[in-house]
C-alpha positions in Angstrom: 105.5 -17.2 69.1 106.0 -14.0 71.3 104.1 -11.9 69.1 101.3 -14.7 69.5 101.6 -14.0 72.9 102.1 -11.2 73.3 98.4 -10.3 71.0 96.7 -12.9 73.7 97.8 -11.0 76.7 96.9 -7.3 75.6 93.8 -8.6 73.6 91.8 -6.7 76.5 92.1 -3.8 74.9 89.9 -5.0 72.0 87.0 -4.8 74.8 85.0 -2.0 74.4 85.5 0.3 77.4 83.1 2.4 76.4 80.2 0.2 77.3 82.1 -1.4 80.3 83.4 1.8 81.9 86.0 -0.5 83.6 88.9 0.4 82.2 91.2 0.3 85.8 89.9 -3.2 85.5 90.9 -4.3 82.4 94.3 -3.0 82.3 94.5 -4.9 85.8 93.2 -8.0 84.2 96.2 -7.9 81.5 99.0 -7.0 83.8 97.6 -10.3 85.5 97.4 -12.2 82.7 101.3 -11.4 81.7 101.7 -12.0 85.3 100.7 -15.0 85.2 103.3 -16.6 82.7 106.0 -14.3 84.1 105.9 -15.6 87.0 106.6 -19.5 86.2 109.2 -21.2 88.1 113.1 -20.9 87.2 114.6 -23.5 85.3 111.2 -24.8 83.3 110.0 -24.5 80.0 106.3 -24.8 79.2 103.4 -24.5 76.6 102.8 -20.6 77.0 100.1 -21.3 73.8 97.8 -22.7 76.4 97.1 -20.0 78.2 97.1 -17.4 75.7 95.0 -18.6 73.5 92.4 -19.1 76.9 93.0 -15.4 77.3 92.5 -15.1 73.7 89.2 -16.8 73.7 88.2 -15.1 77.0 89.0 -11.4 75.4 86.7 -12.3 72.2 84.0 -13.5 74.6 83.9 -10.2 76.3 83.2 -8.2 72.9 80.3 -10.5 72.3 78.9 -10.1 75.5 79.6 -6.3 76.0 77.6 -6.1 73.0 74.4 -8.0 73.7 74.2 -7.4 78.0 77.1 -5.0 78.8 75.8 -5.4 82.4 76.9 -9.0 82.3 79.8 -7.9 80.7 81.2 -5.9 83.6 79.9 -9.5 85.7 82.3 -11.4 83.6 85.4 -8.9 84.4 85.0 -9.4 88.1 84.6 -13.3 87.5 87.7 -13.3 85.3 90.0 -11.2 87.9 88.7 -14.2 90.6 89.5 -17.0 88.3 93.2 -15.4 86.9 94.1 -15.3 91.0 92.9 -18.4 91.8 94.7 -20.2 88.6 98.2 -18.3 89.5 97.5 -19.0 93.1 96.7 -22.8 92.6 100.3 -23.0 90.4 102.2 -24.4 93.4 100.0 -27.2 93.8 99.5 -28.1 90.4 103.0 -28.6 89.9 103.1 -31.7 92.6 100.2 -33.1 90.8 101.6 -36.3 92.2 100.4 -35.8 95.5 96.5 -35.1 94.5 95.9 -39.2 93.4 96.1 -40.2 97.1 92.8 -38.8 97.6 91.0 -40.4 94.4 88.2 -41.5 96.6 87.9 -37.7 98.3 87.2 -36.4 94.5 84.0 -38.8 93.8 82.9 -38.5 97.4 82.9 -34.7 97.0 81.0 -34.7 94.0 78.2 -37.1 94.7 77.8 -34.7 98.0 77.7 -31.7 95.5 75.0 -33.7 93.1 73.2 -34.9 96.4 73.0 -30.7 97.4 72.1 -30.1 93.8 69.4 -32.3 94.3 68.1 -30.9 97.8 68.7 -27.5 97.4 69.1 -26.5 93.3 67.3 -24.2 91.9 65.3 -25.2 88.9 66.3 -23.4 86.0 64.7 -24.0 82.4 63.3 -27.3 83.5 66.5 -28.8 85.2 68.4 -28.1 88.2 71.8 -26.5 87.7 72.6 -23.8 90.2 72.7 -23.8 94.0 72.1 -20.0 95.5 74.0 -19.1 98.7 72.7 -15.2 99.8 73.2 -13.3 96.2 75.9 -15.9 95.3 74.9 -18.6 92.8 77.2 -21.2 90.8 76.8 -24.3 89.1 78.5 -27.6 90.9 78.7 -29.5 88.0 81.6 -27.0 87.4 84.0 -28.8 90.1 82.5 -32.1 89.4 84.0 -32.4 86.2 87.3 -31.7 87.2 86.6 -34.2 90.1 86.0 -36.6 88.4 89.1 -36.4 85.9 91.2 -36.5 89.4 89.4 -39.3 90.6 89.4 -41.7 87.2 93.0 -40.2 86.5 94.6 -41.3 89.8 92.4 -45.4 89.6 92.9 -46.3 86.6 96.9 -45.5 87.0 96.7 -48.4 89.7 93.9 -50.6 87.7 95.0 -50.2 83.8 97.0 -52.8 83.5 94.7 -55.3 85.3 91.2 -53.5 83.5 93.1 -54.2 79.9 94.3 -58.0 80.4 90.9 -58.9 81.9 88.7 -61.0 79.5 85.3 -59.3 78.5 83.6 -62.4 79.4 85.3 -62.3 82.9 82.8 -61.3 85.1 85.0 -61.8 88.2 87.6 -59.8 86.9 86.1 -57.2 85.6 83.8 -56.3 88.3 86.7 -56.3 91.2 88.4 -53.6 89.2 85.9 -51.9 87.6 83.7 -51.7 90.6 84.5 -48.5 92.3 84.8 -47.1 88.7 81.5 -47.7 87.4 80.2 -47.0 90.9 81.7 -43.2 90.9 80.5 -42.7 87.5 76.8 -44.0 87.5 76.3 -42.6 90.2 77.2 -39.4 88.6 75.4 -39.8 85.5 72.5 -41.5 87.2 71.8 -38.0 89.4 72.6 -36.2 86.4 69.6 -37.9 84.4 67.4 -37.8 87.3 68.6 -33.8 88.0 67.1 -33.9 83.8 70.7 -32.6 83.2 71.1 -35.2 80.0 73.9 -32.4 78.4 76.0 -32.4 81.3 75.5 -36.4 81.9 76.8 -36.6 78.1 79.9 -34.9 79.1 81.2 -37.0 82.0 80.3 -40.2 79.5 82.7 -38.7 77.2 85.3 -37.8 79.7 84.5 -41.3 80.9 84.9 -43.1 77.4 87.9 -41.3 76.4 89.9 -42.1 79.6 88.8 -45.2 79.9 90.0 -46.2 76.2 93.8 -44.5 76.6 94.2 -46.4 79.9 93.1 -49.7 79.2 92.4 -50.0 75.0 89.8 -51.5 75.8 86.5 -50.7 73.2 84.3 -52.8 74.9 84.0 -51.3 78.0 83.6 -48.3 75.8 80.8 -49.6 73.7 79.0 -50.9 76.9 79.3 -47.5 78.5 77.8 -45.4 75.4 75.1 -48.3 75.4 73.7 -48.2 79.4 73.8 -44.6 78.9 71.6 -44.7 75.7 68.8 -46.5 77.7 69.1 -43.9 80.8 69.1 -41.3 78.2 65.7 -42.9 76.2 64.2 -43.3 79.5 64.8 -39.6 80.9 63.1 -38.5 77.1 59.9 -40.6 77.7 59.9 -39.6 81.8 61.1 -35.8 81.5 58.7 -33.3 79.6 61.5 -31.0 79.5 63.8 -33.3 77.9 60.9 -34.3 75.4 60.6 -30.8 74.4 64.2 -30.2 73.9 64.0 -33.1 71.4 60.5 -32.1 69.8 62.1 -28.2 69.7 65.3 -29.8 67.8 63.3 -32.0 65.3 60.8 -29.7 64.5 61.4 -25.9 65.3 58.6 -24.6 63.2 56.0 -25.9 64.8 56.1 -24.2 67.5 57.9 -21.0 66.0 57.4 -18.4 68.7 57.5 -20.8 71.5 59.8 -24.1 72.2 61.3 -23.6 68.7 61.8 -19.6 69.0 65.2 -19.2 70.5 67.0 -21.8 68.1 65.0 -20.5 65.2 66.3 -16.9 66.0 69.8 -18.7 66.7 69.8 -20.0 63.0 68.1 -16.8 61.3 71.2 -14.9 62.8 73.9 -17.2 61.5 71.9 -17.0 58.6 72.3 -13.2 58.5 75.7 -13.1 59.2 76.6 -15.2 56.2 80.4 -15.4 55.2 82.2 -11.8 56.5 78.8 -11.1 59.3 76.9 -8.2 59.7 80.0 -6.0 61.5 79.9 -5.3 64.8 77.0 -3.8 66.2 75.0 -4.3 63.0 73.2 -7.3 63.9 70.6 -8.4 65.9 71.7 -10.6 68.3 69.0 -9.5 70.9 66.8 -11.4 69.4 67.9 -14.8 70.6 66.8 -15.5 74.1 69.6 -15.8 76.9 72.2 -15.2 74.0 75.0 -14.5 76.5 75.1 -17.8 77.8 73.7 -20.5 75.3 74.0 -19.0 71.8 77.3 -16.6 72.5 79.1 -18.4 69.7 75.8 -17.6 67.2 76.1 -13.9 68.2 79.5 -13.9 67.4 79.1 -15.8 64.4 76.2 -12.8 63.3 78.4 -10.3 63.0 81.8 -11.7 62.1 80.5 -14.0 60.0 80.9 -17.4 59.0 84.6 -17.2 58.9 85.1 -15.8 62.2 83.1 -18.9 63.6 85.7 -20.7 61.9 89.1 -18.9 63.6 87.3 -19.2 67.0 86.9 -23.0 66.1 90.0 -23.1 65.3 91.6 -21.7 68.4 89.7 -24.0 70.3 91.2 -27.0 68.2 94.5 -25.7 68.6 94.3 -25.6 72.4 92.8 -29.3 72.6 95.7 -30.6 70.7 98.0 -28.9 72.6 96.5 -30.1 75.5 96.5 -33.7 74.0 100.2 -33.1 72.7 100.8 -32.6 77.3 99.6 -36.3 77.7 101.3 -37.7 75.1 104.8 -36.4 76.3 104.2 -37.1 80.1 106.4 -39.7 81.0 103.8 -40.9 83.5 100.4 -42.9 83.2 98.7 -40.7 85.9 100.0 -37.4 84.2 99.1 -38.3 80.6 95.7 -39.4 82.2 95.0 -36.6 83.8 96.0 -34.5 80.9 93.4 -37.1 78.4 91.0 -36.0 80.8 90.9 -32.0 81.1 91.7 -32.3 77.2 88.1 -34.2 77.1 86.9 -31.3 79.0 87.7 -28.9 77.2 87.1 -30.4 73.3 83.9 -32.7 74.3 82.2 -29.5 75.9 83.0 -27.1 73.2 82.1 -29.7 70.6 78.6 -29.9 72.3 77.8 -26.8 72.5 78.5 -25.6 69.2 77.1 -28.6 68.0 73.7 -27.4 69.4 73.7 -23.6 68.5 74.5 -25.2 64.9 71.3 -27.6 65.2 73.4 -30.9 64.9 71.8 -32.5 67.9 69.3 -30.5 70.6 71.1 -27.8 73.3 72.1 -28.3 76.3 72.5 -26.5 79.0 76.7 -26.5 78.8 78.6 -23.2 78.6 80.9 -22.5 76.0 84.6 -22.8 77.7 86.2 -18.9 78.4 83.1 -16.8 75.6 79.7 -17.8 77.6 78.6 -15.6 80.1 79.0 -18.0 83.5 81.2 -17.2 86.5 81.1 -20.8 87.8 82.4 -22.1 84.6 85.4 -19.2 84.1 86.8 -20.2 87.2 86.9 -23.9 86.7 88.2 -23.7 82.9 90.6 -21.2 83.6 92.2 -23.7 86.8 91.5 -26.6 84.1 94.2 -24.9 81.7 96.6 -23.9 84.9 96.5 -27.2 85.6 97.2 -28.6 81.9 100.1 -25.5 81.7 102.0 -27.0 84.8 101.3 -30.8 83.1 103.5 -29.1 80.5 106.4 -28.1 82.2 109.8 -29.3 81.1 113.7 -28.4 82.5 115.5 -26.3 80.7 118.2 -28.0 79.2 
């Protein structure tokens, strides 16, 4: 276990310093990443894998994106140093995680305001609005949002799930004067989302949704009727949105439009094509090739050049760290700490499972960065607070 860790916490040395010319900055970086565990509270025990395998991931990300936009790179190593202070800095309040439900409805107020900003002032990217620009400063709401709305589902259904599970489906009555402000807070979200032409993102919170929803209450019907009124938003966005249409026709049918809609998941496929079991090496491919490759087809770069089997490993880690994550909720004690660790552990495995799912052509991409190895500042900070929150959910006393 400490040599685990201890390869997770120097593992930005495998960055290549010669392209990043930051090497003050890395060393910083690991120095606050052992730091960061170090510095725990007395008397507590917790799951150290959590974070190390986020550095781990973060640390593998950085060689792919040092090799395909070193400029980026050097982005990413700032944005890291930001969201390692703010997740040691946050540690205190995460550990009276308690205190955060009294302000459920403050979480879904705050992010219909940040969807309602999206909406007035977003800047259109690819055909959907994403990012809001402040000066030179950009970052992508939906970032907070999601972790919003884990603390605002988390913190109701504690109060509700009891009521929500021995309500009949048939029971109009009942179900609508508990499930109200639930369905409220999260069609609201989804409905902006669809309207923003963000269908990816509105897919996530469904699954968050679904999957807290379902531990709370048991409840598969409310499940079932969630996937379905999302179906028809989702069919309606596809026959509405041209952009959505041709994320669809460019899944179905790359080749016919091979150096236009289809070209950058064509190139995407032709590289983890190349890389075949053991990959090209590093550096020997031709990852440059697939359009904005540092953010939406990181994981096919990486997959070039180390090959089919170091696809695998990284899926791996990311499997490990969702079922430790999952193994957090099952041991809290509490239903508002095992939901709020069922939620950030949907996070984390839903978005990663998307993702991947796209640069491997199982369903159409989305916009959704891959947790800690996509290029995205917005997104490092928010996953990297996501797993200091689920490492203080961890915490036991020493016996």
């Amino acid at each position: 276990m400490l040599g685990a860790l201890a390869i997770a916490y120097f593992a930005f040395a495998l960055v290549p310093l010669h392209v990043l010319d930051s090497r003050w900055l890395v060393a910083l970086l690991g120095c606050i990443a052992l730091a960061w565990v170090v510095v725990r509270p007395l008397g507590e025990r917790r799951d150290d894998v959590i974070p190390a395998i986020a550095v781990l991931l973060t640390s593998i990300g950085l060689i792919v994106i040092a090799r395909v936009a070193p400029t980026l790179a050097a982005r990413q190593l700032i944005w890291l140093t930001i969201a390692l202070v703010l997740a040691i800095g946050a540690g205190p309040a995460f550990r009276r995680y308690r205190v955060l439900a009294r302000y459920k409805y403050v979480w879904i107020l705050a992010s219909i305001v940040l969807f309602v900003l999206v909406a007035l002032f977003g800047q259109e990217v690819n055909g959907a609005k994403l990012w809001i620009r402040v000066g030179t400063l950009q970052f992508e709401p939906i970032e907070a949002i999601k972790l919003f709305v884990v603390l605002f589902m988390a913190a109701y259904l504690a109060e509700t799930a009891d009521v929500i599970a021995a309500a009949r489906p048939w029971s109009l009555r009942a179900n609508a004067k508990y499930l109200g402000p639930l369905f409220i807070g999260w069609g609201t979200s989804v409905g902006i989302l669809v309207f923003e032409r963000d269908v990816g993102t509105a897919a996530l919170l469904l699954a968050i949704f679904a999957a807290m929803l379902y531990v709370a209450t048991r409840r598969i019907d409310l499940v079932v009727g969630s996937v379905a009124v999302f179906g028809l938003a989702a069919w309606w966005a596809v026959h509405h949105y041209t952009y959505v249409a041709l994320r669809i026709a460019a899944w179905r049918h790359p080749f016919a439009d091979p150096y236009g809609a289809g070209y950058q998941s064509l190139q995407a496929l032709f590289g983890l094509g190349a890389g075949g079991l053991f990959g090209t090496g590093y550096g020997l491919g031709k990852p440059g090739y697939i359009p904005a490759v540092a953010t939406d087809y990181v994981y096919a770069a990486f997959s070039e050049e180390f090959g089919a089997l170091g696809g695998i490993a990284v899926c791996a880690l990311f499997l490990v760290l969702v079922l430790r994550a999952l193994a957090v909720a099952r041991e809290k004690p509490d239903l508002y700490g095992r939901l709020l660790a069922t939620g950030l552990a949907s996070t984390l495995g839903f978005q990663v499972f998307i993702i991947m799912g796209g640069v491997l052509h199982l369903f159409p991409l989305t916009g959704i960065t891959l947790p800690f190895f996509s290029y995205g500042g917005s997104s490092l900070v928010a996953n990297y607070l996501l797993v200091a929150f689920l490492w203080a959910l961890s915490a036991r006393a020493t016996a």
